[in-house]
N, C-alpha and C positions, 0 to 999 in steps of 0.2 A: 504493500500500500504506500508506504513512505516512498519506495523507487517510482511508482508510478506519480506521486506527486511532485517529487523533483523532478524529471521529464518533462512534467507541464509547465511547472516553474523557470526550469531553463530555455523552455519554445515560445511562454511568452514574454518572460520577463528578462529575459538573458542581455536585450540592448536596454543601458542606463535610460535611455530615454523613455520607453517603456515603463521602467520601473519610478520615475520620477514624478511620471503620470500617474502612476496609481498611489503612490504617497502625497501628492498634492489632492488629489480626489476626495484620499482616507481624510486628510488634515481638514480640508474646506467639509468634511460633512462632520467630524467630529465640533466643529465649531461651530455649525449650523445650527446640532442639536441638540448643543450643550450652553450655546448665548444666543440664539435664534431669538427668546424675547425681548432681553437685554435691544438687541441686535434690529429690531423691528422698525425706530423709524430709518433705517441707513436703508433699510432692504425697500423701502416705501419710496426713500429718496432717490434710489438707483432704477425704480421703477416707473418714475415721472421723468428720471433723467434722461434714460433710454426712450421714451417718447420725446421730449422734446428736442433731443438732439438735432433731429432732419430741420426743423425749421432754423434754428441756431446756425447750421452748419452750410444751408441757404444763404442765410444772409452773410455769412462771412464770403463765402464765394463771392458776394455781389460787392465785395468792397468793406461789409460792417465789420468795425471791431470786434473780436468774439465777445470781449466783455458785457459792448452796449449791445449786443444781440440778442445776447445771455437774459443781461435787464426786462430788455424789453418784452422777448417772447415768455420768460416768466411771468412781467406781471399782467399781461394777457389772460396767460394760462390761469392766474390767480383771480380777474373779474372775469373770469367765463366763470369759474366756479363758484365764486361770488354769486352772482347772477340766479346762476341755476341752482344752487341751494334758498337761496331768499323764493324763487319764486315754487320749487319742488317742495323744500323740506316741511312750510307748512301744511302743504294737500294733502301728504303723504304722511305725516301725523294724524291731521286730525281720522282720514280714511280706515289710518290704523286704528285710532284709538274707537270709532265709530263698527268695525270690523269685529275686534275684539268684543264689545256691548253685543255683538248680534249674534256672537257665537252658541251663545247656548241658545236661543232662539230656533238656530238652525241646527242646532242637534233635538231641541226639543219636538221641531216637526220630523225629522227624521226617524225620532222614536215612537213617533206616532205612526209613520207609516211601514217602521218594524215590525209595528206589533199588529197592524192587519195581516203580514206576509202568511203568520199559522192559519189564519182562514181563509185565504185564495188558497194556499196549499199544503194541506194539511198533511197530507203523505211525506212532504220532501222535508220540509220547516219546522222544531219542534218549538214549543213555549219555552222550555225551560233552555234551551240552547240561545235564545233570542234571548231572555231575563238574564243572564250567567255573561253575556254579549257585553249587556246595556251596563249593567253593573261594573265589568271590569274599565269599558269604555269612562262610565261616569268617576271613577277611580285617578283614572289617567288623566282625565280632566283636572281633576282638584290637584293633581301632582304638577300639571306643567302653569297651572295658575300660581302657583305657591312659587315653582320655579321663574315664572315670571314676574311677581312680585317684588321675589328678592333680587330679581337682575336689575329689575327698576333701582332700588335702595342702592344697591353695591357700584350700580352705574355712576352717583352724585360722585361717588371718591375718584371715578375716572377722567373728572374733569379736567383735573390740574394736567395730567396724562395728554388729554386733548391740544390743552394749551401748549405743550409739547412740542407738540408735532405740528401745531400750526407756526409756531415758531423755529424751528429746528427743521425740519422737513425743507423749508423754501430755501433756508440759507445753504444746507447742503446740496442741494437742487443746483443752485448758482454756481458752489463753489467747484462739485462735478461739471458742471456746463462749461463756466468759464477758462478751468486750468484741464481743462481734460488732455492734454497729451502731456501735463508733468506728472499727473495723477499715471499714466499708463506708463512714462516713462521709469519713474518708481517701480511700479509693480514690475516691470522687465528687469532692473537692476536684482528686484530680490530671488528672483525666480533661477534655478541653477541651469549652468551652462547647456545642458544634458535636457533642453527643451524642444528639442524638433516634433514631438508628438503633441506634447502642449502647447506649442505654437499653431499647429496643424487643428487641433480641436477647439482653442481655443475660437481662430479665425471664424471658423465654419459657425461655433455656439455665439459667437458676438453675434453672428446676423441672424442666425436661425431666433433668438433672443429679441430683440428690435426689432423683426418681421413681426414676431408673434406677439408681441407687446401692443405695437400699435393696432396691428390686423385685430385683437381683439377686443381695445378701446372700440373701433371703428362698429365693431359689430354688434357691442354693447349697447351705443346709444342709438344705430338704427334699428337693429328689432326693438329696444326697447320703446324708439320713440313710434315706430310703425303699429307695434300693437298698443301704444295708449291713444294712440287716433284711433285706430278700429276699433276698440273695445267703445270709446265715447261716443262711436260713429251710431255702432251698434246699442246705447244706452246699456250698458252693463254697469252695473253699483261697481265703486272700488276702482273705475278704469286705470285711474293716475299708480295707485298702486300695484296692482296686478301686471301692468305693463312693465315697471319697474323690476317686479320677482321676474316677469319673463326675459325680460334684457339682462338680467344679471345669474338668469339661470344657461346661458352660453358658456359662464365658466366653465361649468362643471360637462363636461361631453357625454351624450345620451341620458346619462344619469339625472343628470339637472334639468332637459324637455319632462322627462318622464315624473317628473317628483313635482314640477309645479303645475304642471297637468290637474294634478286633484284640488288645489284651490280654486282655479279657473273655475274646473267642472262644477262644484260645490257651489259657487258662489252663483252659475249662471241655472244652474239647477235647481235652485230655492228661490231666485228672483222670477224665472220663468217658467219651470216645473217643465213636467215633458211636452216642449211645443215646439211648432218654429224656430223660435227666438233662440232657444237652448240651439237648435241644432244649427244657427245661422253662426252664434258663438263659437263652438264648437269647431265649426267648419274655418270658419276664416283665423281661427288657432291653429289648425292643424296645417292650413295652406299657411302659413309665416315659417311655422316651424321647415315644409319641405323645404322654401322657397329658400330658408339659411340653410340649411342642408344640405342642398342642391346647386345654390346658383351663388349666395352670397360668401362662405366659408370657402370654396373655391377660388373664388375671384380673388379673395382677400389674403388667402393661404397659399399661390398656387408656388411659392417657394419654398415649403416648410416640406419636410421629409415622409414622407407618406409614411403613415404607421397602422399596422392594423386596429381596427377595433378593438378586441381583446387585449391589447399590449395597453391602451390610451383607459380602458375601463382600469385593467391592475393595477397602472403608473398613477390613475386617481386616488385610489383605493390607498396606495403604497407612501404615495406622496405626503396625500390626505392625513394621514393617522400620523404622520412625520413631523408636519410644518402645518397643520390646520390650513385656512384658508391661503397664505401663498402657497405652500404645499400643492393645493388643487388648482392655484393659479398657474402657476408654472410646472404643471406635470407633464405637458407636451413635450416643451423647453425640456426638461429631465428624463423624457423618456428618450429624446431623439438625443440625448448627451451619451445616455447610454448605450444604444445603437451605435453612434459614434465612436464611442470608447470598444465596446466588442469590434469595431468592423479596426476599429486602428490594431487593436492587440490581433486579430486573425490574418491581420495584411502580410505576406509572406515578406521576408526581410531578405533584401537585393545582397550580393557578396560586394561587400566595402560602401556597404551604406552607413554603418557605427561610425567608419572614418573618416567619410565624408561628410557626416553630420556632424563629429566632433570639432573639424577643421572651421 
């Protein structure tokens, strides 16, 4: 067993550079998930920065200072969001807080038309399986009310937290923006000689990275903002909000269509009951979702490394449980790094490519 370990040891790991790869990897995840929250507004601030690069990096081309480029397209970036928080975040409160009031409402008609289910079908439905239902159901209730209660309370201490990051966030933001090739040129100095692999993956992750960053801002706020016009088009209670869960259920790939799915239905299900209206909902949900599926995710993606299905659900899954939400942010990014990293370590190594690399 040990022979056949060393074997593999020596065919992949046998060129430095190979090996230096995979202790920067071990190092960058050991630190990941040992300061990851410590570490959270830098990870936020590297996430704004890689978006706003391309326009920065425009206007330097045209003559602008990077510095006054830097300024400018920040504080843009900053009354856009301005903006659209003044004019979203109180809809999308009160929606929520009006949502939440109606919830038991809509489980109480629900239980009402559970407990008809034993007499349309008496054979298939028992009483006591429905009662043993409602009761665990009504359980679970009082458990995620209790839980959100105290997310409320424990929220007030995250203020200072917030002020944080509204303050720290923009200035790193700038500070990456503006000095970005002494920030790079740094990180190349620390990095050991024995980098041809890590140069090589690196390259490739910086754009596959910045592709996927922005490609899925972009995609965020058009489905998002596509279904809170149809849903309002459509008169559906909650539009503002719902459109919201739907545009920011992109992160999450298949998983996240499929899970905000049961709000929609729920929501358009009780306001309309089985009619038309439900099914006109329905439908023009299901055509946004193909239409990003199909026409938008493509367009926006069409440089990113094709991964299968299966690989992008486990790398959610993997990621997810890892790093919480960036985890499920960047699990594409982290699945196709991995890909990456298998396809460099499998790449057969040329005779006098060590020494030519070294040189």
């Amino acid at each position: 067993m040990l022979g056949v370990l060393g074997n593999w040891y020596k065919r992949k790991f046998s060129d430095p550079n190979a090996l230096m790869l995979l202790l920067l990897i071990i190092f960058s995840c050991a630190i990941l998930y040992l300061f990851g929250g410590i570490l959270m507004p830098v990870i936020v601030a590297i996430v704004i920065a890689y978006l706003l690069d391309v326009p920065v990096t425009k206007f330097e081309t045209m003559g602008v200072r990077r510095s006054l480029a830097t300024s400018f397209t920040l504080i843009v970036f900053l009354f856009v969001c301005f903006v659209i928080s003044v004019a979203l975040v109180p809809i999308i409160s009160q929606q929520s807080v009006n949502l939440i009031r109606e919830i038991p409402v809509i489980w109480e008609s629900a239980q009402v038309w559970l407990n008809t289910l034993p007499e349309k079908y008496p054979n298939v439905v028992e009483v006591s399986y429905i009662q043993s239902m409602m009761s665990g159901v009504n359980e679970r209730v009082m458990t995620i009310g209790e839980q959100v209660l105290s997310a409320s309370v424990s929220s007030l201490g995250n203020l200072a937290a917030l002020l944080i990051y509204i303050i720290l966030v923009p200035l790193m933001v700038f500070f990456m923006l503006s000095d970005k090739r002494l920030f790079m040129q740094s990180i190349s100095a620390i990095l050991p000689n024995e980098r041809l692999l890590i140069t090589q993956v690196g390259e490739e992750m910086n754009l596959q990275i910045a592709n996927y960053i922005r490609g899925k801002v972009i995609e965020i706020v058009i489905v998002g903002a596509v279904t809170c016009v149809a849903f309002s088009i459509l008169d559906l209670r909650f539009a503002i909000l719902l459109g919201v869960f739907v545009g920011f259920s992109v992160l999450i790939p298949y998983i996240g269509a499929a899970v905000v799915t049961i709000p929609v239905a729920i929501v358009a299900l009780f306001q309309f009951g089985f009619s038309a209206d439900f099914g006109y909902v329905m439908l023009v949900y299901f055509i946004i979702q193909a239409l990003d599926g199909n026409l938008l995710v493509p367009l926006l993606f069409s440089e990113a490394v094709s991964l299968h299905p299966l690989y992008i659900i486990v790398a959610v899954l993997l990621f997810g449980g890892l790093w919480g939400f960036w985890g499920v942010f960047f699990a594409i990014p982290l699945a196709t790094l991995v890909k990456a990293l298998i396809s460099a370590w499998s790449t057969p190594k040329k005779p006098g490519q060590n020494e030519s690399a070294a040189v």
